[in-house]
C-alpha positions as CSV (number, residue, x, y, z in Angstrom):
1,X,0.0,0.0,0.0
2,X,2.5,2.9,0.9
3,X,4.7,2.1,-2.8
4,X,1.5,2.8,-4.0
5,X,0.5,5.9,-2.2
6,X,4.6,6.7,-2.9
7,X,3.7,6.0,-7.0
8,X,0.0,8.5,-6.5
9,X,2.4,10.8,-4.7
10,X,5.3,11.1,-7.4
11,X,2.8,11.3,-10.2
12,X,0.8,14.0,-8.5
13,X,3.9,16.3,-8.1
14,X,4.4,15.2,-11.6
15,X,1.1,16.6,-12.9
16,X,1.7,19.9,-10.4
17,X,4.9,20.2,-12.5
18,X,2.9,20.1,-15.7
19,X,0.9,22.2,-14.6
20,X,3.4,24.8,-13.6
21,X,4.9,24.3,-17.0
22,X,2.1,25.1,-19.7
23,X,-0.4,27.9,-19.7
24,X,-2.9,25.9,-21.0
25,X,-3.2,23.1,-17.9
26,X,-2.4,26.8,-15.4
27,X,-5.6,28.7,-16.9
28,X,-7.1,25.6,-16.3
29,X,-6.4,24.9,-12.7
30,X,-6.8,28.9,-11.9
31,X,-10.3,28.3,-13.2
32,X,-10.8,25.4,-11.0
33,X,-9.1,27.7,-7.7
34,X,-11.9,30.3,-8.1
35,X,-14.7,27.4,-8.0
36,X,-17.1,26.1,-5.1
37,X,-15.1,22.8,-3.7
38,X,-18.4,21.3,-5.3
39,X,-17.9,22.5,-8.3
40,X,-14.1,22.0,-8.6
41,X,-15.2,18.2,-7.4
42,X,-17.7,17.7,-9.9
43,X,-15.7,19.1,-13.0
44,X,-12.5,17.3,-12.0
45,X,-14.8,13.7,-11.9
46,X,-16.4,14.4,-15.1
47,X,-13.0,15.1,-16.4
48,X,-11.3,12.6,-14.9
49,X,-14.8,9.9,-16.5
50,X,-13.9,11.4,-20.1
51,X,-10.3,10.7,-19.7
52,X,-11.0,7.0,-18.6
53,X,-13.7,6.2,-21.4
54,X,-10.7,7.4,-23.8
55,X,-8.5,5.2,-22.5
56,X,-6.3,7.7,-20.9
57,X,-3.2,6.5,-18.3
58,X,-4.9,5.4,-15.2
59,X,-1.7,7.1,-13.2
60,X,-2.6,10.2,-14.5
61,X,-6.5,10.3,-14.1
62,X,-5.3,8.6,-10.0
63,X,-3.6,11.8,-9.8
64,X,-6.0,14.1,-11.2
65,X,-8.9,12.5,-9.4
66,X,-6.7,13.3,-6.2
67,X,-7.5,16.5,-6.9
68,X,-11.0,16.7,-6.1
69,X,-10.2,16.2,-2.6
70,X,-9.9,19.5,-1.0
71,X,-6.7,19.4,1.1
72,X,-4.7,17.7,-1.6
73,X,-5.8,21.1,-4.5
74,X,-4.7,23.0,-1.3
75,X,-1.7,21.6,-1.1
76,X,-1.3,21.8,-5.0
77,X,-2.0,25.3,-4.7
78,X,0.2,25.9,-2.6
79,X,3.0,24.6,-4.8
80,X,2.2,25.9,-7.6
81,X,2.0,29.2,-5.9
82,X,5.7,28.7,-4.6
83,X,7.1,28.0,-8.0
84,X,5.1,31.3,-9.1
85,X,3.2,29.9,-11.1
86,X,-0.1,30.8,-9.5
87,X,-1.9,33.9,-8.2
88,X,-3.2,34.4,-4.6
């Protein structure tokens, strides 16, 4: 169980990395910041549904799907805002 929590971990700061690195995925997740936590939650599952129907990496929709949970966008907020990569 914890390699695995170790493997969610690594490919979430992964996808904050991403995220710090293109514009695209940033105006994205700045979108998601100024949302209700219900709303944040409800677009990152229907997301994270698409992704699987296409056949995306499961790694990758794990890590996303983290997302939805409050403290863990928190905590990606907080380092993307340290890398300066997002707004207060």
């Amino acid at each position: 169980m914890a390699a695995d929590t170790n493997t969610m971990l690594d490919t979430l700061a992964g996808v904050v990395q991403a995220i710090a690195q293109d514009r695209k995925l940033r105006q994205w997740f700045s979108r998601l910041a100024k949302k209700s936590i219900v709303e944040r939650r409800n677009e990152i599952y229907s997301m994270t549904l698409r992704m699987t129907q296409q056949g995306e990496d499961v790694k990758i929709i794990t890590s996303l799907h983290l997302l939805a949970d409050a403290k863990v966008f928190d905590a990606a907020c907080q380092s993307l805002r340290e890398l300066g990569q997002l707004g207060k």
